[in-house]
PAZAPA-4460 file (N, C-alpha, C; in steps of 0.05 Angstrom, whole numbers, plus 32768, in hexadecimal, padded with zeros to 4 digits):
% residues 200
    n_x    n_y    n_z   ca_x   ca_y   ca_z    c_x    c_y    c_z   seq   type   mol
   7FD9   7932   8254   7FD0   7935   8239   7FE8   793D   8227     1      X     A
   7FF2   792B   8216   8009   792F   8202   8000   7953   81E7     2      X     A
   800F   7956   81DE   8016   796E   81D1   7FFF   796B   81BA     3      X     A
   7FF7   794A   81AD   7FE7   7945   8198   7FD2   7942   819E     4      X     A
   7FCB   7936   81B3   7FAD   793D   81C5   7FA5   7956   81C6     5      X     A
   7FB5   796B   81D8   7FAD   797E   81D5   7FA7   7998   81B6     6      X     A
   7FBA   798F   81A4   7FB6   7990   818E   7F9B   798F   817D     7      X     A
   7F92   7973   818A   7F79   796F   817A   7F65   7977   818A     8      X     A
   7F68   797D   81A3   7F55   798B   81AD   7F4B   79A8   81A8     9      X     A
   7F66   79B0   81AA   7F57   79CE   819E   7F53   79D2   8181    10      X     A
   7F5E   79BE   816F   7F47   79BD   8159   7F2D   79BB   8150    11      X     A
   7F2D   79A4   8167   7F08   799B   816A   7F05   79BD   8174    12      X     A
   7F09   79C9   8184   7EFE   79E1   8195   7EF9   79ED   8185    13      X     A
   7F12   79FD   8171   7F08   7A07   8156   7EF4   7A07   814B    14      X     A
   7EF5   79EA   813E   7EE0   79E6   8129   7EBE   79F2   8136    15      X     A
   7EBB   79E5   8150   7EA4   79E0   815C   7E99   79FF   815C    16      X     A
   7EB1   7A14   8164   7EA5   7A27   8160   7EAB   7A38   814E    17      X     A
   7EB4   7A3A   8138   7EB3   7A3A   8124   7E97   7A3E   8118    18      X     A
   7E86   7A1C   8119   7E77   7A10   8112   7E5B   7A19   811E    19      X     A
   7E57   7A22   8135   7E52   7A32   8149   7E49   7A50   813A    20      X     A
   7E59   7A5D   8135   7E62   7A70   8133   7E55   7A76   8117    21      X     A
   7E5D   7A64   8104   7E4C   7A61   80E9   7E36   7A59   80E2    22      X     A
   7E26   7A4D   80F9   7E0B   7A51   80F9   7DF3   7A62   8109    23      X     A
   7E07   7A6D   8110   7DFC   7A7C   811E   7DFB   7A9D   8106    24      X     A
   7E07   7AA2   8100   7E12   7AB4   80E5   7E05   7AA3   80D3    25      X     A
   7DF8   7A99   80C9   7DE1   7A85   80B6   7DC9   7A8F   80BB    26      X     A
   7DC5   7A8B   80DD   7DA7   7A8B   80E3   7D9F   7AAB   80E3    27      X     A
   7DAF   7AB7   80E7   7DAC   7AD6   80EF   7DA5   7ADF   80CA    28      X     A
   7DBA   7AD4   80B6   7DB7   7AE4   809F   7DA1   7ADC   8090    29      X     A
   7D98   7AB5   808E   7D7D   7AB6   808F   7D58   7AC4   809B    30      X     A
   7D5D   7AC3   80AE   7D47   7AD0   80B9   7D48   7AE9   80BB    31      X     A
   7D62   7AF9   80BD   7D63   7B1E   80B1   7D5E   7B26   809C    32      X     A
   7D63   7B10   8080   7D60   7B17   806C   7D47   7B1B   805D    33      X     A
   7D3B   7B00   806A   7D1C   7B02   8066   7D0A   7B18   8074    34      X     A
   7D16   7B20   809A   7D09   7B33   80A6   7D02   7B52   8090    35      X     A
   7D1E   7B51   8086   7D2B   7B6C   8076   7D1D   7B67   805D    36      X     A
   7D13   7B53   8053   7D0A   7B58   8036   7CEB   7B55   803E    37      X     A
   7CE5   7B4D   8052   7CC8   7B57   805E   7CBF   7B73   805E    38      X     A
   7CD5   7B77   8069   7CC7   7B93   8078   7CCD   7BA9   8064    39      X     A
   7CDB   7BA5   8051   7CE2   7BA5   8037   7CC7   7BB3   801F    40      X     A
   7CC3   7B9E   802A   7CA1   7B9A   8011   7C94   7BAB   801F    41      X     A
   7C88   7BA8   8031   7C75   7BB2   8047   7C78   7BDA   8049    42      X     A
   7C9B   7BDE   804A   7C95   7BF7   803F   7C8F   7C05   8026    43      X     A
   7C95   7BF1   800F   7C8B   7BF5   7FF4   7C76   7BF8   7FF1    44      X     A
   7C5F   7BE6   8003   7C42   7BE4   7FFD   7C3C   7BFF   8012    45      X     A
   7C3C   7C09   801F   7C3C   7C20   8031   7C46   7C3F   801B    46      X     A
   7C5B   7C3D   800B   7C62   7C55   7FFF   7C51   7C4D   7FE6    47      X     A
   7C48   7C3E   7FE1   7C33   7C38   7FC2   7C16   7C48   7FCF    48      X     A
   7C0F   7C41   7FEC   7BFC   7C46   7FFF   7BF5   7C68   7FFD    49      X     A
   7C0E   7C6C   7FFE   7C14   7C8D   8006   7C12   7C9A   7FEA    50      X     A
   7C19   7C89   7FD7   7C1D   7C97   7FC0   7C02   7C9A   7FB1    51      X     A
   7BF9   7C83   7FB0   7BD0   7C84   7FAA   7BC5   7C9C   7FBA    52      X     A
   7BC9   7C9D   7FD0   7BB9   7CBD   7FE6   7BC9   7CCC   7FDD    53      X     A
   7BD8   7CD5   7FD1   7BE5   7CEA   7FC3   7BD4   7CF2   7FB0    54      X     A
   7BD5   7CD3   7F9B   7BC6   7CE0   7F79   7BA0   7CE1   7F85    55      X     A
   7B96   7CDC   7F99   7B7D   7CD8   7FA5   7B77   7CF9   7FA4    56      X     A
   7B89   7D05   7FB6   7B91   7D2A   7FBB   7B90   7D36   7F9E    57      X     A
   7BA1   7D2A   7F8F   7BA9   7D3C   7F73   7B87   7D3F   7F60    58      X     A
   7B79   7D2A   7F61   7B58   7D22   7F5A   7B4F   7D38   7F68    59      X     A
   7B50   7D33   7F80   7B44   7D42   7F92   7B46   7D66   7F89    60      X     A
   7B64   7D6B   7F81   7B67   7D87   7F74   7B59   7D92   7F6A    61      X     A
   7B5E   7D75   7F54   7B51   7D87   7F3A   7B31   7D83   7F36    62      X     A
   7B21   7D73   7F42   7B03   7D72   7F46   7AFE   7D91   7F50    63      X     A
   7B0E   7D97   7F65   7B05   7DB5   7F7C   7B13   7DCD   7F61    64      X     A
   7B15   7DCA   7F52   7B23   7DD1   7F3F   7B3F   7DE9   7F43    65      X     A
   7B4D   7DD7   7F4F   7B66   7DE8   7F5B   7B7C   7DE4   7F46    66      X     A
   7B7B   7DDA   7F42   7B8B   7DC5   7F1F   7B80   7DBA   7F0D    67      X     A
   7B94   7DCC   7EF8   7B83   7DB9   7EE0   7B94   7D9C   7EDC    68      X     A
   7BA6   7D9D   7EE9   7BB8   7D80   7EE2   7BC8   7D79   7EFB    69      X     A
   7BCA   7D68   7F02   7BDA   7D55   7F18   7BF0   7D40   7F10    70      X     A
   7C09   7D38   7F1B   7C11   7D22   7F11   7C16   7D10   7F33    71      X     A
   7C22   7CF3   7F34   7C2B   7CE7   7F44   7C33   7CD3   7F41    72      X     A
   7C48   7CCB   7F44   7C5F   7CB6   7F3F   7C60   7C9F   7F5D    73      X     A
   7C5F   7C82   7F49   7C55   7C68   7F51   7C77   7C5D   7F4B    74      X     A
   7C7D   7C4E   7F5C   7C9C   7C40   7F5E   7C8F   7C28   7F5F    75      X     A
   7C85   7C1F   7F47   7C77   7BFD   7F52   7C8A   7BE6   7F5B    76      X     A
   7CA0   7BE0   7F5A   7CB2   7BD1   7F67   7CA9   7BBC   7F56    77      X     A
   7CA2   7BA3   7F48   7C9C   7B8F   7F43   7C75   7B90   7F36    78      X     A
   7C70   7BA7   7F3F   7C4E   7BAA   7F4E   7C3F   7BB4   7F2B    79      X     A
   7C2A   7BAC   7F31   7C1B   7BB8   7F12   7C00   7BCB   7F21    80      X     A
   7BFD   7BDE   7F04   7BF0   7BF9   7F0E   7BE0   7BED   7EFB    81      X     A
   7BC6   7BF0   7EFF   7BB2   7BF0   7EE7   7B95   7C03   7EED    82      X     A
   7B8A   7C02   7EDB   7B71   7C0F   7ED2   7B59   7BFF   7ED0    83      X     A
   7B47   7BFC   7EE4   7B2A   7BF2   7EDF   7B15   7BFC   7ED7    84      X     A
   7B12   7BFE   7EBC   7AFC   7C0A   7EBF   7ADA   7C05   7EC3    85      X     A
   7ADB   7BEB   7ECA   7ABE   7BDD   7ECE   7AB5   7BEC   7EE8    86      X     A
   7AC7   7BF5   7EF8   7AC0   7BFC   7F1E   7AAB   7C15   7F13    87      X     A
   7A99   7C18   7F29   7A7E   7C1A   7F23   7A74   7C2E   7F42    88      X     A
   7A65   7C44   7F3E   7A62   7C4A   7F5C   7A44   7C5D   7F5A    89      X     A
   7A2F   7C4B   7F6F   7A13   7C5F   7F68   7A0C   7C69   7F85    90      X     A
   7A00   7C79   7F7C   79F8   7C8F   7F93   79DA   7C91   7F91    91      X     A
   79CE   7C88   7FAB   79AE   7C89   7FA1   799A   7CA4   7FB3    92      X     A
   798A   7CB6   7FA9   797C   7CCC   7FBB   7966   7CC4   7FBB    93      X     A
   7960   7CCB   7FCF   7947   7CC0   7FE2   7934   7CE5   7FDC    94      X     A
   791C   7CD7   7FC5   790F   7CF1   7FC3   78EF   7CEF   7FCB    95      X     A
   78E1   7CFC   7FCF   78C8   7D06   7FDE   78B1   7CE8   7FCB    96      X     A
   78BE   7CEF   7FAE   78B0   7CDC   7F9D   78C2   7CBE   7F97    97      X     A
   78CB   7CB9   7FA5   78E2   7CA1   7FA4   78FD   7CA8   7FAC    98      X     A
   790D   7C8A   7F98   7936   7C9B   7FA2   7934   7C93   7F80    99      X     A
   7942   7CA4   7F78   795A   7CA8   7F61   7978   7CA1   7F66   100      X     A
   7973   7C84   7F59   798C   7C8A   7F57   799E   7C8B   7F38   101      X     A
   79BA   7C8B   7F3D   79CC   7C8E   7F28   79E2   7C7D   7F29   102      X     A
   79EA   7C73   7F18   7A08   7C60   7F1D   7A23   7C6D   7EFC   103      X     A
   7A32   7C70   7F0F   7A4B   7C7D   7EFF   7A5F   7C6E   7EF2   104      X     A
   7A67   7C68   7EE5   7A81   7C5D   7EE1   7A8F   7C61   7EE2   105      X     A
   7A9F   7C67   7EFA   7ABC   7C73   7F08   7AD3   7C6B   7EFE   106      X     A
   7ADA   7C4B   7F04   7AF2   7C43   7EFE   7AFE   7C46   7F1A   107      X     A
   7B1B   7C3C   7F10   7B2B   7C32   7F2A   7B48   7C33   7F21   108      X     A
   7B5A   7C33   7F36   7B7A   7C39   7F2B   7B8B   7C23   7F45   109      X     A
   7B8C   7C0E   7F3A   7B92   7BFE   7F4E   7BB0   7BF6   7F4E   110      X     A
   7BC8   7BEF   7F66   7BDC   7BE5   7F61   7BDB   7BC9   7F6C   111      X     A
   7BED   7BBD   7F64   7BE5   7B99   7F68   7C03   7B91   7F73   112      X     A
   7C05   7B84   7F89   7C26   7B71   7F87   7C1B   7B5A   7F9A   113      X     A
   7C23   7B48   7F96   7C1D   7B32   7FA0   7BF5   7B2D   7FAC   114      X     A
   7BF7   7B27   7FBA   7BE1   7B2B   7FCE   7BD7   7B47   7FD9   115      X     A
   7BDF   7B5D   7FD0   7BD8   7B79   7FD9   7BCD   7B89   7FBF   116      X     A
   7BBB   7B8F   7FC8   7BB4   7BAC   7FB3   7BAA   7BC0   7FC1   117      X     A
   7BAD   7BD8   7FAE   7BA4   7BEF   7FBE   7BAB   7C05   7FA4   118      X     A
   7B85   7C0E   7FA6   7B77   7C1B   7F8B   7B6B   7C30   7F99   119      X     A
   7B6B   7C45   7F85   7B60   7C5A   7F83   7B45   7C58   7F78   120      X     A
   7B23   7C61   7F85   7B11   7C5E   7F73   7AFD   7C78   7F87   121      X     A
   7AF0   7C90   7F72   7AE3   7CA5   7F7F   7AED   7CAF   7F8F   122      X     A
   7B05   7CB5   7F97   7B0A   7CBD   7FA6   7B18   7CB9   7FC2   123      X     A
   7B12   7C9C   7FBF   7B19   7C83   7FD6   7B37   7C7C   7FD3   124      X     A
   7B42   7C73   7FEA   7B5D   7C61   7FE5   7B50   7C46   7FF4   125      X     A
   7B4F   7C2E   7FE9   7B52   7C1B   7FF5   7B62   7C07   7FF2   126      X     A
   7B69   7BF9   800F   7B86   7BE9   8007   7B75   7BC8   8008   127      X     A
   7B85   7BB4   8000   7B6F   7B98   8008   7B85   7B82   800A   128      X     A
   7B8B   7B6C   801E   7BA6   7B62   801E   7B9E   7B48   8025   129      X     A
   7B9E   7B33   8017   7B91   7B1B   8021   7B77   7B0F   8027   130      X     A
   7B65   7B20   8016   7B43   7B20   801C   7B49   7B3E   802E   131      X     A
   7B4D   7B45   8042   7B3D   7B58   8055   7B50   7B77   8041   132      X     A
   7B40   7B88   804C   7B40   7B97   8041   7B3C   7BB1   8057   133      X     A
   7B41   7BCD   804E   7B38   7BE7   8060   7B3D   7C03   8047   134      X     A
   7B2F   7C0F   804F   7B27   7C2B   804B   7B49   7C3C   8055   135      X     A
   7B58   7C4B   803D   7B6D   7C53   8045   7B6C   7C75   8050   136      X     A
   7B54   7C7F   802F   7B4D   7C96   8035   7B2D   7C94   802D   137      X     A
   7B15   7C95   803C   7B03   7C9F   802B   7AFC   7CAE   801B   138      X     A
   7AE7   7CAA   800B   7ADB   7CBF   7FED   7AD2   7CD1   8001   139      X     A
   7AD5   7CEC   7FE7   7ACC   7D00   7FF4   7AAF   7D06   7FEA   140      X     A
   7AA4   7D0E   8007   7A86   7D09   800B   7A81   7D27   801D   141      X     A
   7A72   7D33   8019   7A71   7D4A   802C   7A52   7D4D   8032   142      X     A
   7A4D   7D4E   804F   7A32   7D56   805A   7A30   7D72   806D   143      X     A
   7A12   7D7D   8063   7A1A   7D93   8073   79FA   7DA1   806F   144      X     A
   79F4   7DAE   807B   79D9   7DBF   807C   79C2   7DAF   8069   145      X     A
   79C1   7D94   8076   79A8   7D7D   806C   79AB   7D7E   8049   146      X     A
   79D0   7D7F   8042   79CD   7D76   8027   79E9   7D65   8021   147      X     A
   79F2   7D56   8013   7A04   7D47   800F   7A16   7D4C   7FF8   148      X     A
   7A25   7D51   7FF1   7A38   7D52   7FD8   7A4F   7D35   7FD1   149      X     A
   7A41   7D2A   7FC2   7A5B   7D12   7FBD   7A67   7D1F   7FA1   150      X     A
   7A7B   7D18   7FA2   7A87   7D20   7F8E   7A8C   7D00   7F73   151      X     A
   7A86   7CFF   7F5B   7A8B   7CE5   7F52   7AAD   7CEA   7F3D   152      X     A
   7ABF   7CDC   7F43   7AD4   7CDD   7F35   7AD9   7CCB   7F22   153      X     A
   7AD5   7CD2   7F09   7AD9   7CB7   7EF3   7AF3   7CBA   7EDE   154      X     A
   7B00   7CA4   7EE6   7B1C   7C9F   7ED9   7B19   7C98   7EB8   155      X     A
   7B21   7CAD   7EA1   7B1E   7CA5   7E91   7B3C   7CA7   7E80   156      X     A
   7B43   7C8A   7E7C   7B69   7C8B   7E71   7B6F   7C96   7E53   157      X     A
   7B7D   7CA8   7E48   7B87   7CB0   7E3A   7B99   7C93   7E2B   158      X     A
   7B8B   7C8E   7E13   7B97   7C70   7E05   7B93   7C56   7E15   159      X     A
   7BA0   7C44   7E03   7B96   7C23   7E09   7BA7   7C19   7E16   160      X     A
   7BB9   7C2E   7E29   7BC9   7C18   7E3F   7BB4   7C1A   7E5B   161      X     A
   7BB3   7C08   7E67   7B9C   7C04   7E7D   7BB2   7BF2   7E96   162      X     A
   7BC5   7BF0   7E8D   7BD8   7BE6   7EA6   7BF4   7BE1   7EA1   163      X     A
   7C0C   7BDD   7EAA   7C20   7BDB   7EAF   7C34   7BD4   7EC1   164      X     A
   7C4A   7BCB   7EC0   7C5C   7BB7   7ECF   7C74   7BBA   7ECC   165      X     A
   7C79   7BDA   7ECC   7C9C   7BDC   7EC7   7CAA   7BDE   7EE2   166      X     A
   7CC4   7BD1   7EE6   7CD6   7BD4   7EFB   7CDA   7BF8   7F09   167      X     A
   7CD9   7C02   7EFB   7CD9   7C24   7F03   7CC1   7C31   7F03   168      X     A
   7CC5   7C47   7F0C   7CAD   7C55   7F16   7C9E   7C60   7EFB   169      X     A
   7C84   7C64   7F04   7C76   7C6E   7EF2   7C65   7C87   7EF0   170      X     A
   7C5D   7C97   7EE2   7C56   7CB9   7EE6   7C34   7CB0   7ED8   171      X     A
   7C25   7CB9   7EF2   7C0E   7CC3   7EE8   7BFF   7CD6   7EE8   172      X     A
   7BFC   7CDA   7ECE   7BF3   7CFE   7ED0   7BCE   7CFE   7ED0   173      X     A
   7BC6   7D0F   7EDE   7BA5   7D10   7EE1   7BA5   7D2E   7EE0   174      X     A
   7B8B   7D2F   7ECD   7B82   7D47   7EB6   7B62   7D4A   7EBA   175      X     A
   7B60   7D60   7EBD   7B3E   7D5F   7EBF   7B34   7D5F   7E9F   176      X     A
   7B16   7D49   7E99   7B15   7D45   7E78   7AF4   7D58   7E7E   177      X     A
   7AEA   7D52   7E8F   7ACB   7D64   7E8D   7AC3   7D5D   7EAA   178      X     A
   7AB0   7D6E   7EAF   7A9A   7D68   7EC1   7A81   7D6C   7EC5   179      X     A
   7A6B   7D68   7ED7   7A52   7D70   7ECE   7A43   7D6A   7EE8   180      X     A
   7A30   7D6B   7EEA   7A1E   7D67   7F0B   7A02   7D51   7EFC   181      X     A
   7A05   7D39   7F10   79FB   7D2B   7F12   79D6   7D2D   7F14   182      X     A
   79DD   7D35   7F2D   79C1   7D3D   7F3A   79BB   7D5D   7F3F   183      X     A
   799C   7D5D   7F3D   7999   7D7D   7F41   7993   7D85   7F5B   184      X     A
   79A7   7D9F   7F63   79A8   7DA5   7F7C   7991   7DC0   7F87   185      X     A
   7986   7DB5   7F9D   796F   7DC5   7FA1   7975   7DDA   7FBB   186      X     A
   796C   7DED   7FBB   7964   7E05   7FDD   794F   7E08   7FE7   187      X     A
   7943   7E09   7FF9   792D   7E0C   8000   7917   7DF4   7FEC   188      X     A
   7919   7DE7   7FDE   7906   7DD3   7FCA   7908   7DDF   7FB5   189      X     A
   791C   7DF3   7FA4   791D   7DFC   7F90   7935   7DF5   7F7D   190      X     A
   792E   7DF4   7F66   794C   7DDD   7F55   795A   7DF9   7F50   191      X     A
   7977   7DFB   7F5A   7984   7E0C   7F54   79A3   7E07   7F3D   192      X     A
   799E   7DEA   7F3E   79B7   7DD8   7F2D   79AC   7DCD   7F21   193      X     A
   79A1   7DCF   7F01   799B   7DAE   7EEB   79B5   7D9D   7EE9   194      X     A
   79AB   7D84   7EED   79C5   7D73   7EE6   79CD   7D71   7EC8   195      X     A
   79E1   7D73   7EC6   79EA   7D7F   7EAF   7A06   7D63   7EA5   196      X     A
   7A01   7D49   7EB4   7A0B   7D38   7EA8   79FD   7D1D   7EAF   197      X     A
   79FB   7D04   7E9A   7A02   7D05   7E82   79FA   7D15   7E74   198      X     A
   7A09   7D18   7E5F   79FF   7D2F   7E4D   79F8   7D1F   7E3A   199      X     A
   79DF   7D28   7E30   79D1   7D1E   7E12   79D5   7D22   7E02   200      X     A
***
């Protein structure tokens, strides 16, 4: 094999791995990049997750009346926070002379990105991702000596913004505005609570 044969041989060698070498470094930064901007999202929708059962707790405060005010901060990344207020939640009692029931208008505090949401409503976190859906935290519901306590939480927004879509995070502050008892609570068959909301 002359000096120019071998010459062009280990050019070809080069190149080949080289070439080799550069797609291989292609395939790795394709499919890492996407792995990484996956898994990416996935913890965003997880700390939005965390951050709803946060402001879920701060409600929770100030209902038990431990606070009169709560705040908790939303990093929506791309994601929109909004305010429903059509969401709707009835509770029906089963009484000697029928059931009573009542329906509230709660409202809801939902965040949105792509195909994911996950809202705050009574007390609830629920997340929903493609049609299916699950329970993050349940409403608080308390049973105990053959009587039940639900608690009803109704979101009412301070002004006419009802949603938003900024790149940075956002502060929401929750304030107790009133409260009142639904239904009247009895001992032994005796009314010891008038419900005392709605008020007339």
């Amino acid at each position: 094999m002359t000096a120019n044969e071998r010459a062009v041989s280990d050019m070809v060698g080069f190149v080949l791995s080289f070439s080799l070498i550069l797609l291989a470094v292609s395939a790795v930064y394709t499919g890492g990049f996407a792995a990484i901007t996956e898994q990416q999202q996935e913890e965003q929708i997880h700390n939005t997750e965390r951050a709803m059962s946060v402001l879920a707790e701060n409600f929770h405060d100030i209902e038990r009346g431990n606070a009169p005010t709560r705040a908790g901060e939303f990093r929506l990344s791309g994601g929109t926070l909004s305010l429903d207020r059509t969401a709707r939640f009835t509770v029906s009692v089963g009484l000697d002379n029928g059931t009573f029931a009542e329906t509230v208008r709660t409202g809801s505090l939902s965040y949105t990105k792509d195909e994911t949401e996950i809202s705050y409503e009574n007390g609830a976190v629920l997340r929903t991702n493609d049609g299916y859906g699950f329970v993050s935290r349940p409403p608080t519901v308390t049973c105990r000596d053959g009587e039940a306590i639900i608690s009803l939480v109704e979101i009412d927004p301070r002004g006419n913004v009802t949603s938003t879509s900024v790149d940075g995070s956002v502060l929401v502050t929750v304030a107790k505005q009133d409260s009142g008892i639904y239904y009247p609570r009895r001992e032994n068959g005796t009314v010891v609570n008038e419900p005392t909301w709605p008020k007339t």
